[in-house]
C-alpha positions in Angstrom: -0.7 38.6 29.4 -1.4 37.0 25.9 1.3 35.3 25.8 0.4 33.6 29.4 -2.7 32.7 28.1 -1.4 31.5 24.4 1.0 28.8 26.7 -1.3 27.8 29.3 -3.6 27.0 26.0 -0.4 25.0 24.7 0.2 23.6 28.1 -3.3 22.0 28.2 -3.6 21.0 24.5 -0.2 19.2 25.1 -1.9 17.3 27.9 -4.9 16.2 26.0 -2.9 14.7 23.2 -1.3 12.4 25.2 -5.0 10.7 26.7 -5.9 7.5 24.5 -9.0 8.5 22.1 -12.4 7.4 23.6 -15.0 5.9 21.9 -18.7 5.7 23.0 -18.3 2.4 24.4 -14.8 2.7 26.0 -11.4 3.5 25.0 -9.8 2.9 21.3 -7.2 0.7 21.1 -4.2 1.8 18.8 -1.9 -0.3 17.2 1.8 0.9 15.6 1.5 -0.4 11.9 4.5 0.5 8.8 2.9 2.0 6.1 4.8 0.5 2.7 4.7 2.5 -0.5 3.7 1.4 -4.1 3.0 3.1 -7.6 -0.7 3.5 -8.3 -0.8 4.6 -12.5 2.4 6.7 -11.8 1.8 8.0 -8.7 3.1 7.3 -5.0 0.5 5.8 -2.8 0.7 4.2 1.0 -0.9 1.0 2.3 -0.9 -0.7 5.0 0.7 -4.9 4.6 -1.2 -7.2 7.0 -0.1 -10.5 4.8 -1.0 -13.4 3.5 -4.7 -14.2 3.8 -6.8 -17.7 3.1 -10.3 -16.0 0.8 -13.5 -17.0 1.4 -16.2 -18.3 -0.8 -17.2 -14.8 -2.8 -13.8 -12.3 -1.7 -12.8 -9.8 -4.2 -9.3 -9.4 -5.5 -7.1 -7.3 -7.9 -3.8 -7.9 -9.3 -0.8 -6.4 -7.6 2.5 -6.8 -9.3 5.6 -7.5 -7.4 8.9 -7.2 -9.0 11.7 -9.9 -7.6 14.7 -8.9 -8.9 14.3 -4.8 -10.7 16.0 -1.4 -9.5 16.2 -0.4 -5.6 13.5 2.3 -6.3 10.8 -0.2 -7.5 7.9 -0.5 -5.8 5.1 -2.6 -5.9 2.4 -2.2 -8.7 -1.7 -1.8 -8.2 -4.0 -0.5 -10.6 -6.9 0.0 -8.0 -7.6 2.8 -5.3 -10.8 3.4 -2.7 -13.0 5.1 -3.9 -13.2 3.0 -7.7 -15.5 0.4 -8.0 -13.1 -2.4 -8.3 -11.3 -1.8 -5.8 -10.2 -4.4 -2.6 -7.8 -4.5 -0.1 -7.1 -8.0 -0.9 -4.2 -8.8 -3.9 -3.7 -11.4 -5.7 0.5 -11.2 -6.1 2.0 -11.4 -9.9 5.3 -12.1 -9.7 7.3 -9.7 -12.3 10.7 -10.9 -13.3 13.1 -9.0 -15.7 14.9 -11.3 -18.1 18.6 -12.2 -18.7 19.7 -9.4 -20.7 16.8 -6.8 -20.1 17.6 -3.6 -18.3 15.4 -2.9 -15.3 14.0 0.3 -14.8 11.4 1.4 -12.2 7.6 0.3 -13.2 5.6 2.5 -12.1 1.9 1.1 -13.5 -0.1 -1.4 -14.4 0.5 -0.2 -18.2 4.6 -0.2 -17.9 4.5 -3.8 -16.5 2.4 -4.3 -19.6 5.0 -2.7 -21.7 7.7 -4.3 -20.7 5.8 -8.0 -21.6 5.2 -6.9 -25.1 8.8 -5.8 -25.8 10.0 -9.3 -23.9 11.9 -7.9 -20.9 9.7 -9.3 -18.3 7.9 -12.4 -17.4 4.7 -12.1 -15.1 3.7 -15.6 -13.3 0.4 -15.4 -11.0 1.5 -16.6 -7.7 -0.9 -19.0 -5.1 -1.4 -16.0 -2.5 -3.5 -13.5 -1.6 -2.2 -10.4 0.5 -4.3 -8.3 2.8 -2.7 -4.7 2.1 -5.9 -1.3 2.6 -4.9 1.7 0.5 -4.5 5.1 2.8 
């Protein structure tokens, strides 16, 4: 008898999961979106890459380093999550190039991309756009 009554509970959960979410004023529309990995100070985080974006008068940004020709591993670069006070979903991209010679290796913060400009094995150029990527 439990077990009836443990599937008939599984039956009718499995029902409701497939009904769209309602809000108060109607039904919530979803959308399928990639999430794309980068290194936040070491770490692995998600976000969510809605492109390029024309700012307004008085937008926020922060740096997000992009590496055009480094390791397969490499993500991008931020140095910014919600929650910290500088922190925006819009980035200005740095482009980070490793130079004839140099080694790449994965960069994995905002201080390693430093690093690697004080020893000379990467360039960083500022690039003319800004990228509309939220943090998860």
């Amino acid at each position: 008898m439990r077990r009836l009554a443990a599937l008939i509970v599984i039956a009718v959960a499995a029902s409701f999961a497939s009904i769209p979410a309602i809000a108060a004023d109607g039904p919530v529309k979803q959308f399928q979106q990639s999430v794309t990995l980068g290194f936040y100070r070491g770490q692995v985080v998600s976000y969510l890459d809605f492109g390029p974006v024309k700012l307004a008068k008085g937008n926020k940004v922060a740096p997000i380093w992009v590496v055009t020709n480094g390791v397969d591993a490499q993500r991008n670069v931020i140095d910014t999550v919600p929650g910290r006070g500088d922190y925006t979903p819009l980035w200005a991209v740095r482009a980070v190039t490793w130079k004839n010679g140099a080694t790449p290796r994965v960069l994995r913060s905002k201080s390693a991309v430093d690093a690697a400009v004080r020893a000379g094995q990467v360039t960083v150029k500022a690039m003319p756009i800004v990228v509309n990527c939220p943090v998860l």
